[in-house]
C-alpha positions in Angstrom: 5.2 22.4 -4.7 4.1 25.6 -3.8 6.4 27.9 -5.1 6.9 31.4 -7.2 6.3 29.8 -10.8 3.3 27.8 -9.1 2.1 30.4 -7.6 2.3 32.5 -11.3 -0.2 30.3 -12.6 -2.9 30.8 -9.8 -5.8 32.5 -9.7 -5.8 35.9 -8.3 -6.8 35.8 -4.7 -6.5 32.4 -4.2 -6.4 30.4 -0.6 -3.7 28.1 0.3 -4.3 25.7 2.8 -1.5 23.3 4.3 -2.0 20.8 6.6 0.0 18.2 5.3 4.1 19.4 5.2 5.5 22.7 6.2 8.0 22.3 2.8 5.6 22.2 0.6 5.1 25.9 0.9 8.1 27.9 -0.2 7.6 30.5 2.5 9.1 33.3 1.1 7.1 32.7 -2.4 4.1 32.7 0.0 4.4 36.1 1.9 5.3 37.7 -1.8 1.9 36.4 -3.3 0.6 37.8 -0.1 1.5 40.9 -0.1 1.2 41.1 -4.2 -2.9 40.0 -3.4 -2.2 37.0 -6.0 -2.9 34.3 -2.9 -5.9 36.2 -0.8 -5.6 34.0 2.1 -3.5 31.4 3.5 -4.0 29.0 6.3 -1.2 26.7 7.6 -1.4 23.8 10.1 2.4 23.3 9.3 5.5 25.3 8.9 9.0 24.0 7.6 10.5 25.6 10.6 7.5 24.5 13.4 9.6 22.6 16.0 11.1 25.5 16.9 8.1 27.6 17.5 5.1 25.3 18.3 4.8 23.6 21.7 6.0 26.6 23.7 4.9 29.6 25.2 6.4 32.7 23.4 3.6 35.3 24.7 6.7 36.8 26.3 9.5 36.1 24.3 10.7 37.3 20.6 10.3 35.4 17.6 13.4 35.4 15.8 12.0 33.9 12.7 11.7 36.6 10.7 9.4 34.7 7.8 7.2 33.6 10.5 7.0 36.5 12.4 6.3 38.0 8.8 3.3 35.6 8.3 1.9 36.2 11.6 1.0 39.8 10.5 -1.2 39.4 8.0 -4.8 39.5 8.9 -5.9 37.0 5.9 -3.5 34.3 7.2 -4.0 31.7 10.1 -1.3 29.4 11.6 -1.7 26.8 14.2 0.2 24.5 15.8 -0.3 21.3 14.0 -3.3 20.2 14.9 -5.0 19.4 12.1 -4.3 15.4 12.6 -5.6 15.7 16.0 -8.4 13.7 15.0 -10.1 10.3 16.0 -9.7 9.3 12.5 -6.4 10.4 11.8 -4.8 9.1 15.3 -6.8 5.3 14.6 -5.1 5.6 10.7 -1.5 6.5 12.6 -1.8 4.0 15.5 -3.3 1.1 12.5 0.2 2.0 9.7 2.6 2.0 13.0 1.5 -1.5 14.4 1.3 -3.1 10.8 4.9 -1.8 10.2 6.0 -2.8 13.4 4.4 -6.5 12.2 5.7 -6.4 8.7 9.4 -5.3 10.3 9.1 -8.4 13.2 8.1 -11.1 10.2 10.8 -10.2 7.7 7.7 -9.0 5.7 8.7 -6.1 2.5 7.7 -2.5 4.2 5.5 -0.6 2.3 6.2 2.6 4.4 10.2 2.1 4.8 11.6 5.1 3.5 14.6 4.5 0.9 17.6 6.0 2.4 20.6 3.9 1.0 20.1 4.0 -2.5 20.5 8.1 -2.9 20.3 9.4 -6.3 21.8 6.0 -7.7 18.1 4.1 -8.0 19.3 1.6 -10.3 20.5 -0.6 -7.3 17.2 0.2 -5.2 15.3 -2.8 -3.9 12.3 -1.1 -3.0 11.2 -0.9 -6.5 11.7 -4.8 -6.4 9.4 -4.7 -3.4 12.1 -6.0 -1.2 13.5 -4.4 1.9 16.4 -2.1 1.9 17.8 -3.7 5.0 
């Protein structure tokens, strides 16, 4: 979503917050409006590569990551580790969609949240837009 030709159409100095999916952010767009001054500041709860990095202690150790090690030096950006869903709110939302899947699976019930993965770019034989299960 966030891209070069999305960022092109953005105000000068603009912040970008992410705390929903590290892709949505094309990094290397990112770190170009950066340094450019088109995107004034950034912060990211999320990065497309995070489960290498976040969890662990690298105080001592290299990051090979050169984009993140990139974004890390800019004094108008903050990263954290994913944290932004750490909430009472979002965990009882998360906890709530698991069990009703978990129901809806166990009764045979259509699942809302059941990710298409059969079907690929042929949609025409997809059930899910018949609101029936895809297995």
């Amino acid at each position: 979503m966030v891209n070069e030709e999305s960022i092109k159409h953005m105000k000068k100095g603009v912040m970008i917050i992410n705390t929903g999916r590290g892709k949505l952010i094309e990094t290397k767009a990112l770190i170009k409006g950066l340094k450019s001054g088109k995107i004034g500041s950034a912060g990211l709860d999320v990065y497309e590569e995070e489960s290498e990095y976040f969890f662990e202690d690298f105080s001592l150790k290299m990051i090979s990551d050169d984009q993140l090690a990139r974004l890390m030096t800019f004094p108008n950006v903050l990263i954290t580790s994913h944290q932004a869903f750490f909430t009472k709110e979002a965990l009882t939302k998360i906890a709530r969609t698991t069990l009703n899947n978990v129901r809806d699976f166990m009764g045979g019930e259509y699942l809302k949240n059941e990710v298409c993965y059969r079907c690929g770019a042929d949609t025409t034989q997809c059930k899910k837009k018949d609101a029936k299960r895809c297995f």
